[in-house]
C-alpha positions as CSV (number, residue, x, y, z in Angstrom):
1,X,87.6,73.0,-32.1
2,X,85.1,74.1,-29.8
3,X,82.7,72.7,-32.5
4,X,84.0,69.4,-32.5
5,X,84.1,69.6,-28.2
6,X,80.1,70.4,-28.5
7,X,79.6,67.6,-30.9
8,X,81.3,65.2,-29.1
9,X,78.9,66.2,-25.3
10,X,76.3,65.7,-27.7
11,X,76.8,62.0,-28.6
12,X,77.9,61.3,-25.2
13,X,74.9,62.5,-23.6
14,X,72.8,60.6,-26.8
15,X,74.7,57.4,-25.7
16,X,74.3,57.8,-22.1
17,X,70.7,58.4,-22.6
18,X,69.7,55.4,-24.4
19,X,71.7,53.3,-21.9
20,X,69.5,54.6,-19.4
21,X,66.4,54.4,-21.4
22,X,67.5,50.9,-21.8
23,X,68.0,50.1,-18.3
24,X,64.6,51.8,-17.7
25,X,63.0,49.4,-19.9
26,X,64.8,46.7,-18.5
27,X,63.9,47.9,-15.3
28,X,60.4,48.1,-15.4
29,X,60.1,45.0,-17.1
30,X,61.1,43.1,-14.1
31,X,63.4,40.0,-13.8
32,X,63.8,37.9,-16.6
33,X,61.1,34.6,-16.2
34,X,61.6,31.4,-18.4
35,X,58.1,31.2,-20.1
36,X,55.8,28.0,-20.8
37,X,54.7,27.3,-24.3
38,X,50.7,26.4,-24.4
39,X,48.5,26.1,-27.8
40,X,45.2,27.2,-27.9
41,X,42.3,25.6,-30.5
42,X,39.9,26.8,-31.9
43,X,37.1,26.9,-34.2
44,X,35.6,29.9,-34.5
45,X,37.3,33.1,-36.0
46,X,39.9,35.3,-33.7
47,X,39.5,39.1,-35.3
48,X,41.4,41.4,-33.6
49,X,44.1,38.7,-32.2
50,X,47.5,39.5,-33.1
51,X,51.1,38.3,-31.8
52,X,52.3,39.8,-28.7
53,X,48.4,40.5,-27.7
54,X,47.8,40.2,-24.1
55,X,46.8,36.9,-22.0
56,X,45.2,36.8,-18.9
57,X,44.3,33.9,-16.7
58,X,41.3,35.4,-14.6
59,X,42.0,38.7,-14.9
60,X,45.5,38.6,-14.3
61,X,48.2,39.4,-16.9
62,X,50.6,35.8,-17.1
63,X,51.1,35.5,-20.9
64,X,51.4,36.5,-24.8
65,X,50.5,35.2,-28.0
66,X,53.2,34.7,-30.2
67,X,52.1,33.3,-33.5
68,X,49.0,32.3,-35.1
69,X,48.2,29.8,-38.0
70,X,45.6,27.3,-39.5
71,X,46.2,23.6,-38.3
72,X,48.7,21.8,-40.8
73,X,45.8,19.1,-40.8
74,X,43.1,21.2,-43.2
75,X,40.9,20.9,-39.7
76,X,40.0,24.6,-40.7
77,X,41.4,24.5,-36.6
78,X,43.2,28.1,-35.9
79,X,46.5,27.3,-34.1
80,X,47.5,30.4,-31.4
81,X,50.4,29.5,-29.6
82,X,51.0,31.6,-26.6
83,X,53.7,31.7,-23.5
84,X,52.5,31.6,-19.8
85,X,54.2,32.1,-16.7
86,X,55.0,29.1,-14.7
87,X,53.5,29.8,-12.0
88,X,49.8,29.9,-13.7
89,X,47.8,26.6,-12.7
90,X,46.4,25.1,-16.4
91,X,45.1,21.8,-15.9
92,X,42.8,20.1,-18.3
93,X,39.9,21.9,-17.6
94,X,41.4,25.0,-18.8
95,X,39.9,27.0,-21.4
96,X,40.3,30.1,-23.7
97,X,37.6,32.9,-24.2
98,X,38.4,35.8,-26.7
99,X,37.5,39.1,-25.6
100,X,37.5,42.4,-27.2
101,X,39.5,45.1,-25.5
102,X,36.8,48.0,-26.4
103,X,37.2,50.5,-29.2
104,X,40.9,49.7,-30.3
105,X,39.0,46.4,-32.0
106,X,41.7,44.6,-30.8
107,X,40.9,41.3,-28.9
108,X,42.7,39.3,-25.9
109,X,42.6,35.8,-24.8
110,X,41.6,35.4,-21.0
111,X,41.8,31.8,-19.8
112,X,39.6,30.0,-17.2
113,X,38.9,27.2,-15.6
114,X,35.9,25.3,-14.2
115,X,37.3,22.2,-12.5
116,X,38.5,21.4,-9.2
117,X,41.3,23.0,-7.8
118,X,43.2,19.4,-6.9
119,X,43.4,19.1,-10.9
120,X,47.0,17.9,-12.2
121,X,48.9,20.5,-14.1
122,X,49.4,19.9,-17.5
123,X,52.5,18.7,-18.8
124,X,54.2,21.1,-21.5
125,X,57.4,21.8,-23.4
126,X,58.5,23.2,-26.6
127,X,58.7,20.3,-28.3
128,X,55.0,19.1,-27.9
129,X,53.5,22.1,-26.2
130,X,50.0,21.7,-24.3
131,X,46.9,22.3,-26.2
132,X,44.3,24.5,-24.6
133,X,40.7,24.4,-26.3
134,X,39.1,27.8,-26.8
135,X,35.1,28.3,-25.6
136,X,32.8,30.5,-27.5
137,X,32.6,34.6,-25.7
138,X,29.4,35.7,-24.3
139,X,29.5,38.1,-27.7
140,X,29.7,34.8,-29.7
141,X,27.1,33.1,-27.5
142,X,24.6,36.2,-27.8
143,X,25.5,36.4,-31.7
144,X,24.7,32.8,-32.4
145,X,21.1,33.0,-30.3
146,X,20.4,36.0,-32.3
147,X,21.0,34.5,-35.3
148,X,18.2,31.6,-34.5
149,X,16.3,34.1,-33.3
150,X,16.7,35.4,-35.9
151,X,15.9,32.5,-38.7
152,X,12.8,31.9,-36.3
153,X,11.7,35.2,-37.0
154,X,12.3,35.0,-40.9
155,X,10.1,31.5,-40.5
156,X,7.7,33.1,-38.4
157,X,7.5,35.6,-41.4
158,X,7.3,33.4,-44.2
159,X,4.8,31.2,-41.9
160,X,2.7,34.5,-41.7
161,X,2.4,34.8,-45.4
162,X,1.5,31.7,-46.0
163,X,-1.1,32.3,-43.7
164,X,-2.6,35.3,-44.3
165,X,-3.1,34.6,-47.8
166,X,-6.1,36.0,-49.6
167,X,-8.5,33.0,-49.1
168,X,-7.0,32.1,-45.7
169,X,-8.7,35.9,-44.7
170,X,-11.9,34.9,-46.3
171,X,-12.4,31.7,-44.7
172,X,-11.3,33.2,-41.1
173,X,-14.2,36.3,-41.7
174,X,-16.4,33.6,-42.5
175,X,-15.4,31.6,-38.9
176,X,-15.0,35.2,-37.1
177,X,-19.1,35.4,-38.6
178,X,-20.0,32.0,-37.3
179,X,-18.6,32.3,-33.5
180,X,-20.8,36.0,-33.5
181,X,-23.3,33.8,-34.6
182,X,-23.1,31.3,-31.9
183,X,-22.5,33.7,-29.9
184,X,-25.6,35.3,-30.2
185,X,-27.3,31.8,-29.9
186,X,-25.8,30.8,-27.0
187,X,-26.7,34.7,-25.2
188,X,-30.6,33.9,-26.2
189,X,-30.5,29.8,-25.1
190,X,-29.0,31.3,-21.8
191,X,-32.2,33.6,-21.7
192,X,-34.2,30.9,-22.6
193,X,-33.0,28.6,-19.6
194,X,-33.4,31.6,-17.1
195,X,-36.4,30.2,-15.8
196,X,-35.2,27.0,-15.5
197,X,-32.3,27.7,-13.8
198,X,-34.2,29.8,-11.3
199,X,-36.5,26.7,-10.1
200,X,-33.1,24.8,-10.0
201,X,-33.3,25.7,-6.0
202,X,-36.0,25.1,-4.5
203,X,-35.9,21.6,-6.8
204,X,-31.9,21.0,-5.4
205,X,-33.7,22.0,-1.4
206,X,-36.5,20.0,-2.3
207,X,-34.4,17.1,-3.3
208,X,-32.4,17.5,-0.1
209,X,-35.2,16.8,2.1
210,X,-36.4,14.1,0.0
211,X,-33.2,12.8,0.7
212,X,-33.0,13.3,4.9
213,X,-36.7,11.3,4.9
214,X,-34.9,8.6,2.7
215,X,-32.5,8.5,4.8
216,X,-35.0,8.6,8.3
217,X,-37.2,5.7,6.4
218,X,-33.9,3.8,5.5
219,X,-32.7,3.9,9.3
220,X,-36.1,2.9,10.9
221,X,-36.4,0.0,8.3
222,X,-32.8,-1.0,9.4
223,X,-34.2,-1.1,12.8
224,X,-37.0,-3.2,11.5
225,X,-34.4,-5.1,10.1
226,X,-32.9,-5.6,13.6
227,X,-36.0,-6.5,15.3
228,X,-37.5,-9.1,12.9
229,X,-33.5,-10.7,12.7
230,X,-33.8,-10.2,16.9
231,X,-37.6,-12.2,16.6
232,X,-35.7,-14.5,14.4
233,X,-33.4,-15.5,16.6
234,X,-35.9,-15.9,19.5
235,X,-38.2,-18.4,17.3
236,X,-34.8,-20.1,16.2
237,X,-34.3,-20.7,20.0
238,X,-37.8,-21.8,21.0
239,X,-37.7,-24.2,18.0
240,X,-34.6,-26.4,19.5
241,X,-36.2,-25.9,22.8
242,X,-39.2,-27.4,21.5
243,X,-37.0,-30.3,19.4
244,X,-35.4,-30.9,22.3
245,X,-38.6,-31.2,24.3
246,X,-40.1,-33.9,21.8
247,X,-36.6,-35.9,21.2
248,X,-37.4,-36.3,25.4
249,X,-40.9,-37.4,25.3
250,X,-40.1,-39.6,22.2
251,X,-37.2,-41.0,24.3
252,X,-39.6,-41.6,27.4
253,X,-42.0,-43.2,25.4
254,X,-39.8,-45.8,23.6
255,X,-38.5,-46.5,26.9
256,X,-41.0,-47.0,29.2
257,X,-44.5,-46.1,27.7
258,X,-44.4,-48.4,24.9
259,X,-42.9,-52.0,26.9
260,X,-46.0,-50.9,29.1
261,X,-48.8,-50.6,26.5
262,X,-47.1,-54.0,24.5
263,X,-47.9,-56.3,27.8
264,X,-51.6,-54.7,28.0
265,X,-52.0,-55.3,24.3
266,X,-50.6,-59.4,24.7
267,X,-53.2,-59.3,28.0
268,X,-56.1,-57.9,26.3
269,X,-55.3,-60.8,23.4
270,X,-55.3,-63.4,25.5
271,X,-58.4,-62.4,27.2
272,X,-60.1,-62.0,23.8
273,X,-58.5,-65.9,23.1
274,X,-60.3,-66.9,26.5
275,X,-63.4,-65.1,25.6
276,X,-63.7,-67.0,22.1
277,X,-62.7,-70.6,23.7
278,X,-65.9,-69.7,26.2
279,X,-68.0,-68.6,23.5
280,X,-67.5,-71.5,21.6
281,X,-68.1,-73.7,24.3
282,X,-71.0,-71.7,25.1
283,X,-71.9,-72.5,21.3
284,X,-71.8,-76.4,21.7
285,X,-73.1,-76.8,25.1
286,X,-74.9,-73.8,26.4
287,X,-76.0,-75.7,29.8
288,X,-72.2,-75.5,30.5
289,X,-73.2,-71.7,31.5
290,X,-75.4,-72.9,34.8
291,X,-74.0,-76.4,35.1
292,X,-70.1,-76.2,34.0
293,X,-68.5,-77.9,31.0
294,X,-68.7,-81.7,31.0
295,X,-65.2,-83.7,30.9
296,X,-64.0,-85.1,27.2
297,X,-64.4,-88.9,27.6
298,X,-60.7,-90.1,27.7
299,X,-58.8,-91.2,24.8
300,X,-56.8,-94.1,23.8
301,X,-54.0,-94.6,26.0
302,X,-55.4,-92.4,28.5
303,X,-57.2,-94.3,32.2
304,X,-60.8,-95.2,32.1
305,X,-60.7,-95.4,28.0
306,X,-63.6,-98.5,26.6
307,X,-63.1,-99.1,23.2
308,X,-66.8,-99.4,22.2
Protein backbone atom coordinates (compact mmCIF):
# COMPACT_ATOMS: atom_id res chain seq x y z
CA UNK A 1 0.00 0.00 0.00
CA UNK A 2 2.39 2.46 0.91
CA UNK A 3 4.19 1.20 -2.34
CA UNK A 4 1.46 2.00 -4.57
CA UNK A 5 1.02 5.66 -2.49
CA UNK A 6 4.89 6.27 -3.45
CA UNK A 7 4.30 5.26 -6.99
CA UNK A 8 1.47 7.21 -7.48
CA UNK A 9 3.61 10.97 -6.00
CA UNK A 10 5.90 9.75 -8.41
CA UNK A 11 3.77 10.10 -11.66
CA UNK A 12 2.11 12.94 -10.25
CA UNK A 13 5.18 14.90 -9.81
CA UNK A 14 6.45 13.33 -13.53
CA UNK A 15 3.10 14.84 -14.87
CA UNK A 16 3.22 18.00 -13.18
CA UNK A 17 6.73 18.40 -14.27
CA UNK A 18 6.37 18.14 -17.87
CA UNK A 19 3.39 20.47 -17.75
CA UNK A 20 5.65 22.96 -16.44
CA UNK A 21 8.48 22.12 -18.72
CA UNK A 22 5.89 22.69 -21.27
CA UNK A 23 4.68 25.86 -20.20
CA UNK A 24 8.36 26.83 -19.94
CA UNK A 25 8.88 26.20 -23.43
CA UNK A 26 5.86 27.82 -24.34
CA UNK A 27 6.84 30.54 -22.26
CA UNK A 28 10.03 31.38 -23.58
CA UNK A 29 8.99 31.04 -26.92
CA UNK A 30 6.90 34.04 -26.75
CA UNK A 31 3.37 34.70 -28.26
CA UNK A 32 2.38 32.76 -31.03
CA UNK A 33 3.08 35.03 -34.51
CA UNK A 34 1.31 34.05 -37.91
CA UNK A 35 4.49 33.63 -40.17
CA UNK A 36 5.08 34.74 -44.00
CA UNK A 37 6.06 32.18 -46.50
CA UNK A 38 9.10 33.64 -48.83
CA UNK A 39 11.29 31.31 -51.39
CA UNK A 40 14.74 31.83 -51.84
CA UNK A 41 16.76 30.92 -55.34
CA UNK A 42 19.60 29.95 -55.94
CA UNK A 43 22.36 28.75 -57.98
CA UNK A 44 25.11 27.85 -56.23
CA UNK A 45 25.28 24.95 -53.59
CA UNK A 46 23.80 25.48 -49.82
CA UNK A 47 26.18 22.83 -47.60
CA UNK A 48 25.38 23.06 -44.25
CA UNK A 49 21.59 24.46 -44.82
CA UNK A 50 19.07 22.36 -43.23
CA UNK A 51 15.29 22.77 -42.22
CA UNK A 52 14.60 24.75 -39.20
CA UNK A 53 18.22 26.52 -39.75
CA UNK A 54 18.25 30.11 -38.63
CA UNK A 55 17.29 33.32 -40.81
CA UNK A 56 18.32 36.57 -40.10
CA UNK A 57 17.48 39.86 -41.84
CA UNK A 58 20.58 42.12 -40.93
CA UNK A 59 21.51 40.48 -38.10
CA UNK A 60 18.38 40.00 -36.52
CA UNK A 61 16.68 36.61 -36.01
CA UNK A 62 12.92 36.96 -38.03
CA UNK A 63 12.75 33.53 -39.72
CA UNK A 64 13.40 29.59 -40.50
CA UNK A 65 13.89 27.48 -43.32
CA UNK A 66 11.58 24.83 -43.68
CA UNK A 67 12.19 22.68 -46.70
CA UNK A 68 14.66 22.53 -49.34
CA UNK A 69 14.39 21.06 -52.96
CA UNK A 70 15.65 21.29 -56.70
CA UNK A 71 13.26 23.51 -58.92
CA UNK A 72 10.50 21.05 -60.51
CA UNK A 73 11.74 22.88 -63.86
CA UNK A 74 15.38 20.78 -64.23
CA UNK A 75 16.79 24.66 -63.78
CA UNK A 76 19.41 22.81 -61.53
CA UNK A 77 17.73 26.05 -59.30
CA UNK A 78 17.78 24.98 -55.36
CA UNK A 79 14.28 25.89 -53.96
CA UNK A 80 14.60 26.95 -49.89
CA UNK A 81 11.45 28.00 -48.66
CA UNK A 82 11.64 29.77 -45.46
CA UNK A 83 8.92 31.73 -42.95
CA UNK A 84 9.54 35.41 -41.86
CA UNK A 85 7.91 37.53 -39.47
CA UNK A 86 5.61 40.03 -40.73
CA UNK A 87 6.99 42.70 -39.57
CA UNK A 88 10.41 42.22 -41.63
CA UNK A 89 10.54 44.81 -44.67
CA UNK A 90 11.37 42.41 -48.08
CA UNK A 91 10.94 44.40 -51.06
CA UNK A 92 12.37 43.53 -54.39
CA UNK A 93 15.67 44.39 -53.74
CA UNK A 94 15.95 41.86 -51.15
CA UNK A 95 18.47 39.29 -51.23
CA UNK A 96 19.93 36.01 -49.59
CA UNK A 97 23.71 35.46 -48.54
CA UNK A 98 24.56 31.97 -46.99
CA UNK A 99 26.88 32.13 -44.18
CA UNK A 100 28.59 29.61 -42.19
CA UNK A 101 27.89 29.58 -38.51
CA UNK A 102 31.79 28.62 -37.61
CA UNK A 103 32.97 25.15 -36.60
CA UNK A 104 29.49 23.30 -36.30
CA UNK A 105 29.70 23.45 -40.41
CA UNK A 106 26.43 24.34 -40.35
CA UNK A 107 25.25 27.44 -42.48
CA UNK A 108 22.48 30.30 -42.09
CA UNK A 109 20.73 32.49 -44.54
CA UNK A 110 20.99 36.34 -43.60
CA UNK A 111 18.96 38.46 -45.87
CA UNK A 112 19.78 42.13 -47.08
CA UNK A 113 18.90 44.66 -48.91
CA UNK A 114 20.45 47.47 -50.98
CA UNK A 115 17.57 49.59 -52.24
CA UNK A 116 15.74 52.43 -51.01
CA UNK A 117 13.90 52.32 -47.97
CA UNK A 118 10.44 53.81 -49.79
CA UNK A 119 10.53 50.24 -51.67
CA UNK A 120 6.95 48.48 -51.83
CA UNK A 121 6.80 45.32 -49.81
CA UNK A 122 6.43 42.30 -51.58
CA UNK A 123 3.25 40.69 -51.96
CA UNK A 124 3.28 36.94 -50.55
CA UNK A 125 0.98 34.02 -49.49
CA UNK A 126 1.08 30.46 -49.39
CA UNK A 127 -0.30 29.78 -52.36
CA UNK A 128 2.28 31.66 -54.55
CA UNK A 129 4.81 32.61 -52.03
CA UNK A 130 7.48 35.46 -52.91
CA UNK A 131 10.67 34.48 -54.40
CA UNK A 132 13.89 35.97 -52.96
CA UNK A 133 17.16 35.55 -55.19
CA UNK A 134 20.24 34.44 -53.25
CA UNK A 135 23.82 36.47 -53.87
CA UNK A 136 27.04 34.75 -53.74
CA UNK A 137 29.03 34.99 -49.79
CA UNK A 138 32.14 36.79 -49.49
CA UNK A 139 33.58 33.02 -49.00
CA UNK A 140 32.08 32.26 -52.44
CA UNK A 141 33.24 35.54 -53.93
CA UNK A 142 36.98 35.01 -52.53
CA UNK A 143 36.65 31.21 -53.69
CA UNK A 144 35.79 32.00 -57.21
CA UNK A 145 38.71 34.86 -57.55
CA UNK A 146 41.01 32.29 -56.21
CA UNK A 147 40.09 29.89 -58.52
CA UNK A 148 41.08 32.40 -61.59
CA UNK A 149 43.84 33.23 -59.82
CA UNK A 150 44.41 30.35 -59.77
CA UNK A 151 44.03 29.03 -63.62
CA UNK A 152 46.18 32.35 -64.29
CA UNK A 153 48.79 30.90 -62.34
CA UNK A 154 48.57 27.38 -63.94
CA UNK A 155 48.75 29.51 -67.47
CA UNK A 156 51.41 31.59 -66.26
CA UNK A 157 53.11 28.10 -65.55
CA UNK A 158 52.53 26.44 -68.63
CA UNK A 159 53.45 29.97 -70.35
CA UNK A 160 56.80 29.61 -68.45
CA UNK A 161 57.54 26.30 -69.94
CA UNK A 162 57.01 27.09 -73.07
CA UNK A 163 59.30 29.72 -72.55
CA UNK A 164 62.03 28.63 -71.00
CA UNK A 165 62.58 25.87 -73.29
CA UNK A 166 66.07 24.74 -74.07
CA UNK A 167 66.63 26.87 -77.26
CA UNK A 168 64.56 29.79 -75.92
CA UNK A 169 67.74 29.88 -73.02
CA UNK A 170 70.20 29.71 -75.78
CA UNK A 171 68.98 32.37 -77.87
CA UNK A 172 68.34 34.83 -74.68
CA UNK A 173 72.36 34.09 -73.54
CA UNK A 174 73.14 34.89 -76.93
CA UNK A 175 70.88 38.47 -76.64
CA UNK A 176 72.04 38.75 -72.76
CA UNK A 177 75.92 38.63 -74.81
CA UNK A 178 74.96 41.13 -77.38
CA UNK A 179 73.40 44.01 -74.96
CA UNK A 180 77.13 43.39 -72.75
CA UNK A 181 78.33 43.90 -76.04
CA UNK A 182 76.68 47.10 -76.73
CA UNK A 183 77.09 47.92 -73.77
CA UNK A 184 80.64 48.04 -73.73
CA UNK A 185 80.38 50.01 -77.16
CA UNK A 186 78.28 52.48 -76.09
CA UNK A 187 80.68 53.05 -72.44
CA UNK A 188 83.86 53.55 -75.15
CA UNK A 189 81.74 55.89 -77.89
CA UNK A 190 80.77 57.91 -74.70
CA UNK A 191 84.59 58.12 -73.94
CA UNK A 192 85.19 58.85 -77.35
CA UNK A 193 82.66 61.97 -77.47
CA UNK A 194 84.18 63.32 -74.09
CA UNK A 195 86.03 65.86 -75.86
CA UNK A 196 83.45 66.83 -77.80
CA UNK A 197 80.98 67.26 -75.33
CA UNK A 198 83.45 69.34 -73.30
CA UNK A 199 83.85 72.08 -76.20
CA UNK A 200 79.89 71.79 -76.37
CA UNK A 201 80.06 75.20 -74.01
CA UNK A 202 82.02 77.50 -74.87
CA UNK A 203 80.51 76.59 -78.64
CA UNK A 204 76.60 76.90 -77.01
CA UNK A 205 78.19 80.68 -75.17
CA UNK A 206 79.77 81.40 -78.20
CA UNK A 207 76.64 80.76 -80.18
CA UNK A 208 74.73 82.98 -77.71
CA UNK A 209 76.60 86.00 -78.36
CA UNK A 210 76.57 85.37 -81.97
CA UNK A 211 73.07 85.47 -81.52
CA UNK A 212 72.70 89.00 -79.18
CA UNK A 213 74.98 90.84 -82.22
CA UNK A 214 72.43 89.21 -84.67
CA UNK A 215 69.96 90.42 -82.93
CA UNK A 216 71.83 94.29 -82.29
CA UNK A 217 72.56 94.17 -86.31
CA UNK A 218 68.92 93.01 -86.95
CA UNK A 219 67.53 96.05 -84.76
CA UNK A 220 69.83 98.76 -86.17
CA UNK A 221 69.04 97.52 -89.81
CA UNK A 222 65.21 97.78 -88.77
CA UNK A 223 66.09 101.29 -87.85
CA UNK A 224 67.63 101.70 -91.28
CA UNK A 225 64.64 100.31 -92.45
CA UNK A 226 62.75 103.17 -90.67
CA UNK A 227 64.82 105.89 -91.84
CA UNK A 228 65.10 105.05 -95.62
CA UNK A 229 60.85 104.25 -95.44
CA UNK A 230 60.92 107.96 -93.31
CA UNK A 231 63.31 109.48 -96.49
CA UNK A 232 60.82 107.69 -98.69
CA UNK A 233 58.09 109.35 -97.62
CA UNK A 234 59.73 112.76 -97.61
CA UNK A 235 60.79 112.34 -101.55
CA UNK A 236 57.14 110.94 -102.00
CA UNK A 237 56.04 114.42 -100.72
CA UNK A 238 58.47 116.67 -102.47
CA UNK A 239 57.50 114.80 -105.72
CA UNK A 240 53.66 116.01 -105.65
CA UNK A 241 54.90 119.24 -104.45
CA UNK A 242 56.92 119.45 -107.39
CA UNK A 243 53.91 117.92 -109.80
CA UNK A 244 51.83 120.19 -108.41
CA UNK A 245 54.33 123.02 -109.04
CA UNK A 246 54.59 122.13 -112.87
CA UNK A 247 50.67 121.35 -113.44
CA UNK A 248 50.71 125.36 -112.17
CA UNK A 249 53.25 126.75 -114.51
CA UNK A 250 51.85 124.43 -117.31
CA UNK A 251 48.42 125.94 -116.44
CA UNK A 252 49.86 129.59 -116.46
CA UNK A 253 51.45 129.08 -119.59
CA UNK A 254 48.52 127.69 -121.61
CA UNK A 255 46.68 130.54 -120.27
CA UNK A 256 48.40 133.47 -120.63
CA UNK A 257 51.97 132.83 -121.91
CA UNK A 258 51.12 131.13 -124.92
CA UNK A 259 47.90 133.73 -126.42
CA UNK A 260 50.85 136.19 -125.83
CA UNK A 261 53.69 134.62 -127.71
CA UNK A 262 50.80 133.44 -130.77
CA UNK A 263 50.06 137.44 -131.40
CA UNK A 264 54.07 138.21 -131.55
CA UNK A 265 54.54 135.22 -133.78
CA UNK A 266 51.30 136.48 -136.39
CA UNK A 267 53.28 140.17 -135.87
CA UNK A 268 56.66 139.07 -136.60
CA UNK A 269 54.92 137.20 -139.91
CA UNK A 270 53.44 139.94 -141.14
CA UNK A 271 56.41 142.09 -140.81
CA UNK A 272 58.41 139.43 -142.59
CA UNK A 273 55.27 139.57 -145.43
CA UNK A 274 56.04 143.54 -145.46
CA UNK A 275 59.71 143.07 -145.55
CA UNK A 276 59.36 140.66 -148.75
CA UNK A 277 56.69 142.97 -150.61
CA UNK A 278 59.53 145.82 -150.07
CA UNK A 279 62.20 143.71 -151.09
CA UNK A 280 60.63 142.81 -154.10
CA UNK A 281 59.84 146.18 -154.95
CA UNK A 282 63.22 147.04 -154.10
CA UNK A 283 64.07 144.26 -156.73
CA UNK A 284 62.10 145.89 -159.69
CA UNK A 285 62.64 149.47 -159.05
CA UNK A 286 65.48 150.06 -156.76
CA UNK A 287 65.16 154.10 -157.23
CA UNK A 288 61.88 153.52 -155.37
CA UNK A 289 64.42 153.41 -152.14
CA UNK A 290 65.35 157.44 -152.60
CA UNK A 291 62.48 158.50 -154.67
CA UNK A 292 59.33 156.29 -153.52
CA UNK A 293 57.44 153.66 -155.63
CA UNK A 294 55.81 155.01 -158.76
CA UNK A 295 51.84 154.56 -159.05
CA UNK A 296 50.50 151.44 -161.40
CA UNK A 297 48.99 153.20 -164.41
CA UNK A 298 45.18 152.51 -163.92
CA UNK A 299 43.30 149.77 -165.29
CA UNK A 300 40.34 149.25 -167.34
CA UNK A 301 37.38 150.61 -165.68
CA UNK A 302 39.32 152.48 -163.38
CA UNK A 303 39.67 156.99 -164.00
CA UNK A 304 42.30 158.20 -166.22
CA UNK A 305 42.56 154.63 -168.10
CA UNK A 306 43.77 155.32 -172.35
CA UNK A 307 43.47 152.28 -174.09
CA UNK A 308 46.70 152.64 -176.21
Amino acid sequence: MERNAYALATGVFVVVLGIGLLLAARWLQGPAVDRQPYQLISKASVAGLAPHSKVYYRGVDVGQVTAIQFAPDGSRDILIDIVLEPRVPVTGNTYGVLKSQGLTGLSLVELLDDGPLDAPHLATSAAAPARIPMRPSLLESFQAVGQGIAEQIQQLSSNANRLFTPDNIDRMSRIMANLEHISVRVDELLIATRPTLDRLPPMLAQGDTALAEAGATLRALRDTLELFQQRLGEAGAIAARTEATVQGIGAKVATSTLPELEASVAAVAAAAKRFEQLAATLERDPPALLLGTVPAPPGPGEPGYHPD
